[in-house]
C-alpha positions in Angstrom: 4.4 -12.8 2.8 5.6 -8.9 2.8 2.0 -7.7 1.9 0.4 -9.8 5.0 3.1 -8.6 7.2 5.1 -11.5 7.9 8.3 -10.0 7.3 10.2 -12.9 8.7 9.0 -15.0 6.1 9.0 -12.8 3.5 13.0 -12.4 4.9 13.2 -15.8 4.3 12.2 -15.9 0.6 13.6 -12.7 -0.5 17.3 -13.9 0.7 16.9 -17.1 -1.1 16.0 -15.1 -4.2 19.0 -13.4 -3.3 21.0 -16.7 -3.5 19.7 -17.0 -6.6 20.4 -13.9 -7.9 22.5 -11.6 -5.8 22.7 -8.5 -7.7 18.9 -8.0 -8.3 17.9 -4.3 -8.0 14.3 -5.4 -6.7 15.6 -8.4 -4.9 17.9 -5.9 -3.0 15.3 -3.3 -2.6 12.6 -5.3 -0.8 15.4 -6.7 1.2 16.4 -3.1 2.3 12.3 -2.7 3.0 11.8 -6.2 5.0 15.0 -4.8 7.2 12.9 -1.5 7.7 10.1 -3.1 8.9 12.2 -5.7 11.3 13.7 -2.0 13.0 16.9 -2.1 11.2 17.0 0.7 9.3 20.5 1.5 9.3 21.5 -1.8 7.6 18.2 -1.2 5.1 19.7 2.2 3.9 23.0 0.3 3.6 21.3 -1.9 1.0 20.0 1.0 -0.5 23.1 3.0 -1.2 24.3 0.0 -2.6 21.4 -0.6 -5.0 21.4 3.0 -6.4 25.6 2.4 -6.9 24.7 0.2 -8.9 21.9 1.2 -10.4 22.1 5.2 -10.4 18.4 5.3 -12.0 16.2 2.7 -10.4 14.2 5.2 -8.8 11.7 2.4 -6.6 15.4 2.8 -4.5 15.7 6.5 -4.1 12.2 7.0 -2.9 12.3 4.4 -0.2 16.1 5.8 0.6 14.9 8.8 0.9 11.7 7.6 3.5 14.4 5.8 5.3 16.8 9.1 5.7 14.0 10.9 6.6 13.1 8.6 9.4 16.8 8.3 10.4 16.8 12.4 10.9 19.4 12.6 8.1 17.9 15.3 5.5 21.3 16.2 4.9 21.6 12.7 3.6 19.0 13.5 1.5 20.6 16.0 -0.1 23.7 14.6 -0.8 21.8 11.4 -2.4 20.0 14.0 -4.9 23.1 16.0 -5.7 24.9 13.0 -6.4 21.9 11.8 -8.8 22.9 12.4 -12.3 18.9 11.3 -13.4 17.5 14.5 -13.7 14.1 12.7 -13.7 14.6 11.7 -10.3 16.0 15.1 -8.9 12.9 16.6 -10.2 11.2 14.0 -8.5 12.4 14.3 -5.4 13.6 18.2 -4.9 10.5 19.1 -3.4 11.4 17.1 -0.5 14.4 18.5 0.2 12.9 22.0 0.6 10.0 20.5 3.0 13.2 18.8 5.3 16.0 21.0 4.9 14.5 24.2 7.1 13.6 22.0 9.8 17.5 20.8 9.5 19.4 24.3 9.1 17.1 25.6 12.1 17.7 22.8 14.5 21.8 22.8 13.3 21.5 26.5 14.1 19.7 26.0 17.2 22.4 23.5 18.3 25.5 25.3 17.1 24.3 28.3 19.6 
């Protein structure tokens, strides 16, 4: 249902896999991705946090996370989530990002705080 876009459906199934099995890391992570796609983001990077809390390296979470703080307008987010990241795997992964958001960040922040 999620690959033909019928994200109510696929809703449907993924919280009765849920029911099932509550503390699934890929159950939870393509919950957090059908709430994207239904506009709420917020409660998707919610589900997020709480998947890489509980599993710090299941990196499927941090790069959709990361897509969804970027989206949000949080890069600072972004950052935090990578210096909290003890996989150095994923840090590696992911630093680039930061230094393609962050300037874009600092010079709107320093734009405002004039």
């Amino acid at each position: 249902a999620y690959s033909n876009s019928s994200y109510e459906e696929a809703l449907t199934y993924v919280e009765q896999a849920l029911d099932l099995q509550g503390d699934s890391a890929e159950a939870l992570t393509l919950y957090a991705q059908i709430l994207d796609k239904l506009g709420d983001t917020g409660k998707a990077a919610e589900v997020l946090e709480q998947v890489i809390g509980d599993n710090p390296n299941y990196e499927a979470a941090y790069g959709i996370l990361i897509r969804v703080y970027s989206d949000l307008g949080h890069p600072e987010k972004i950052q935090e989530l990578l210096d909290a990241c003890g996989n150095t795997s994923i840090k590696e992964k992911y630093s680039s990002y930061i230094s393609r958001q962050l300037p874009i960040y600092c010079s709107i922040a320093c734009f405002i705080k004039l």
